[in-house]
N, C-alpha and C positions, 0 to 999 in steps of 0.2 A: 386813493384808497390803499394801492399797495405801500405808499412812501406812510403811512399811517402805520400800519401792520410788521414795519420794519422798524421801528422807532418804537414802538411796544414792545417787540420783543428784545431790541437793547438796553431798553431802560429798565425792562420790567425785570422781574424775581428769575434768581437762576434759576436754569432747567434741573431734571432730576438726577442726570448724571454729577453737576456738581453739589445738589444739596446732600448727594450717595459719599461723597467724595469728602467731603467736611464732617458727616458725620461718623465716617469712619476715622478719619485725624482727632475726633473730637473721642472716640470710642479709644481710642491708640492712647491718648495721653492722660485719660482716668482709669486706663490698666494699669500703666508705669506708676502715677500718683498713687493707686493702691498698693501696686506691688512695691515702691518704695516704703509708703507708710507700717508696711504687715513687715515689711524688713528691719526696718526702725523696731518694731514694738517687742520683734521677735530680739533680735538682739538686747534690749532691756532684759528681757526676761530672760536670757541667757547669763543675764550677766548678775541678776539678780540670784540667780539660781545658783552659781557658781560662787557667790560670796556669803550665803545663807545656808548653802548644803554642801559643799566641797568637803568639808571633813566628814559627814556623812558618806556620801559617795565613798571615799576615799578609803574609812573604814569595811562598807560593805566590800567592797571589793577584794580587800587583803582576806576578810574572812572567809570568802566563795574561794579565793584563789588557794589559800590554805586547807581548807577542806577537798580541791580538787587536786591538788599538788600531793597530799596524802595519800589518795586516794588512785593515785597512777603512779608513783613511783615503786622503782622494783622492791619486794618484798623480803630479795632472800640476799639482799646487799648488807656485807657488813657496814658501810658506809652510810644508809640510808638515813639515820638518824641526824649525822652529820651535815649529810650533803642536804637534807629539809631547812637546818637552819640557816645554812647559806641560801641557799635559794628565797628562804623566806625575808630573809634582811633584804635579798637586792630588792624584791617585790614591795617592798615597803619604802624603800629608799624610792625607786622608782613612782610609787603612788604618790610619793610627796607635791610631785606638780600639780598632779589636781587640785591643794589648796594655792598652788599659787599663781594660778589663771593663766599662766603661759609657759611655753615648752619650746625649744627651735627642734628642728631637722637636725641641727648640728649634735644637739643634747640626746635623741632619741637614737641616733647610730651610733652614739659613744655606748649605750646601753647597751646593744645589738653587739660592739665590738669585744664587752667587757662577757658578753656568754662566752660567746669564740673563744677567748682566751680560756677564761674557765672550762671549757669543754677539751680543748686541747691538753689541761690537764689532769682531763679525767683517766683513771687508772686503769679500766676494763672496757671493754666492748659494749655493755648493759648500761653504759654511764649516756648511749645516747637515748634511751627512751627517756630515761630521769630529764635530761636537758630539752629533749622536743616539746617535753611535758612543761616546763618552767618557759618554753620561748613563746609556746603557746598563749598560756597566760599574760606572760608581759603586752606580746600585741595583742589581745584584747583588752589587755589597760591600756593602748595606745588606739586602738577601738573607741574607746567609751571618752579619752581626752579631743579623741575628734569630734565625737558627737556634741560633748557640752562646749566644742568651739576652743578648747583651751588648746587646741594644737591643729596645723594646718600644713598637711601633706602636700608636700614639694612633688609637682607631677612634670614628669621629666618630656618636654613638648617636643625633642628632636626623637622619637621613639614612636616606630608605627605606629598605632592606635589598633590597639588588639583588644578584642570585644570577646568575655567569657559569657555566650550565651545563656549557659543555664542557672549560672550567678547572675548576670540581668534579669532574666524571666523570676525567678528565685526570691530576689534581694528587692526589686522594686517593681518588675510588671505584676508579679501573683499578689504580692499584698494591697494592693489598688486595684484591684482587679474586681472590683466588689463595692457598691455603691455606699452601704455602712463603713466599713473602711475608709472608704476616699471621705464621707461627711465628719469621723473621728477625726483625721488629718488635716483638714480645711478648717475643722471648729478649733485645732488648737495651735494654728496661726494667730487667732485674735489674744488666748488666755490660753491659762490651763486651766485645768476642767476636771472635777472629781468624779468618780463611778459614775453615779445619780444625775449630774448632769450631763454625762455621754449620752446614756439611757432614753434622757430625755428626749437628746435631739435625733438618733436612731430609732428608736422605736425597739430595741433589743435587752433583754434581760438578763440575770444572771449567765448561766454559765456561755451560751449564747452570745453574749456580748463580753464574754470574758475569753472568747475565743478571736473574737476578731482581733481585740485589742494585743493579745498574746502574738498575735501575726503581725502585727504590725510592732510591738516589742522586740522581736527576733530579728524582723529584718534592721532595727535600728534607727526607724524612725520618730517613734514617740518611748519614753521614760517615764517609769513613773518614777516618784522625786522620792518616797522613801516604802515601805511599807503601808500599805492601807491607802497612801496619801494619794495628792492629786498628780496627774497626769499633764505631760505638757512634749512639745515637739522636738525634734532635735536639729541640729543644723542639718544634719542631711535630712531630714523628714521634710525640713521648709526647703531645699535645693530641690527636693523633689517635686512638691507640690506645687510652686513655682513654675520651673519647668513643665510643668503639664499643663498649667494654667497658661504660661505666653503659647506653647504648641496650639491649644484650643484657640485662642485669641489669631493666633495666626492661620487656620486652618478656617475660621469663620471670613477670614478677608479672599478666601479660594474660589 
């Protein structure tokens, strides 16, 4: 009887620790298949984006930056007139990469090197807010070429790892922080998605859903593609979302 009872349980079906055990390797390897797939699609659409709107983009951006560049430079500079048009060519020169889908590290601190110079020869003391005002906007077009993936910041790995709190809580814990939020962000992993179909999958209306989505605009993770148009993820909006999703993934295996 017992040589019976020992032979059934070698021959017969694993126990539950190893069916727990398989089906967590089987749970592990249709997260990667997805999170490769949603990476795949995302990328398409990035790239599609970048070849359909780039001069769009491109143009809005000279025009916000010219209107904000007007708009902070000193007022009582006999120069100011002058110093707008320089600063508006470099900004234009500079926005040229967005149509042309890629930029190095190398390219963007020649930009950076070429203020310096120009600032060094600026004439008065007032010539620094004009310049902080134009460096400002430059990295913010270097902002937004990281976003749509046409540039990819060189992060220097021999250098502590220094964490700006209130920029993390700020930039990506408060905007996910909020269940409409995070399902805007997850639904535009697969596509982009107009107003009306945010709406839909939130449950949120006008101005309401025009609030989340603005929070989640600012910190940088979804864009909308032109005026009125549809809305879709950014590379860092899909780093984020991602990441949150293997954290969860690995917090379930705890």
């Amino acid at each position: 009887m017992d040589i019976d009872i020992m032979e059934t349980t070698q021959d017969g079906p694993p126990d539950i620790s190893e069916l727990k055990d398989e089906i967590s390797e089987l749970r592990t390897e249709l997260r990667r298949f997805i999170t490769n797939s949603g990476r795949q699609h995302t990328d398409l659409i990035l790239n599609k984006l970048k070849a359909d709107y780039a001069d769009l983009f491109r143009e809005q951006h000279v025009k916000t930056a010219g209107s904000d560049l007007f708009a902070h430079m000193v007022d009582s500079c006999s120069m100011r007139d002058k110093c707008y048009e320089v600063f508006m060519d470099f900004l234009r020169k500079t926005s040229r990469h967005i149509e042309d889908g890629s930029v190095s590290e190398e390219i963007i601190n020649s930009y950076r090197d070429d203020l310096k110079t120009l600032r060094s020869k600026g004439p008065s003391d007032k010539c620094g807010t004009c310049f902080s005002e134009v460096g400002r906007l430059f990295e913010k077009q270097v902002d937004l070429m990281e976003s749509l993936g046409i540039y990819n910041r060189v992060k220097d790995e021999d250098k502590t790892l220094e964490i700006d709190d209130a920029k993390v809580v700020r930039d990506i814990l408060e905007p996910l922080a909020n269940i409409q939020r995070f399902q805007i962000l997850k639904s535009l992993t697969t596509q982009r998605r107009t107003f009306s179909e945010i709406s839909h999958i939130t449950g949120l209306r006008g101005g309401n859903l025009l609030f989340h989505i603005k929070k989640l605009a600012d910190s940088e993770m979804i864009l909308q593609m032109h005026e009125r148009g549809d809305y879709m993820i950014t590379k860092k909006g899909y780093k984020t979302i991602n990441s949150v999703l293997e954290l969860s993934g690995q917090l379930d295996q705890i």
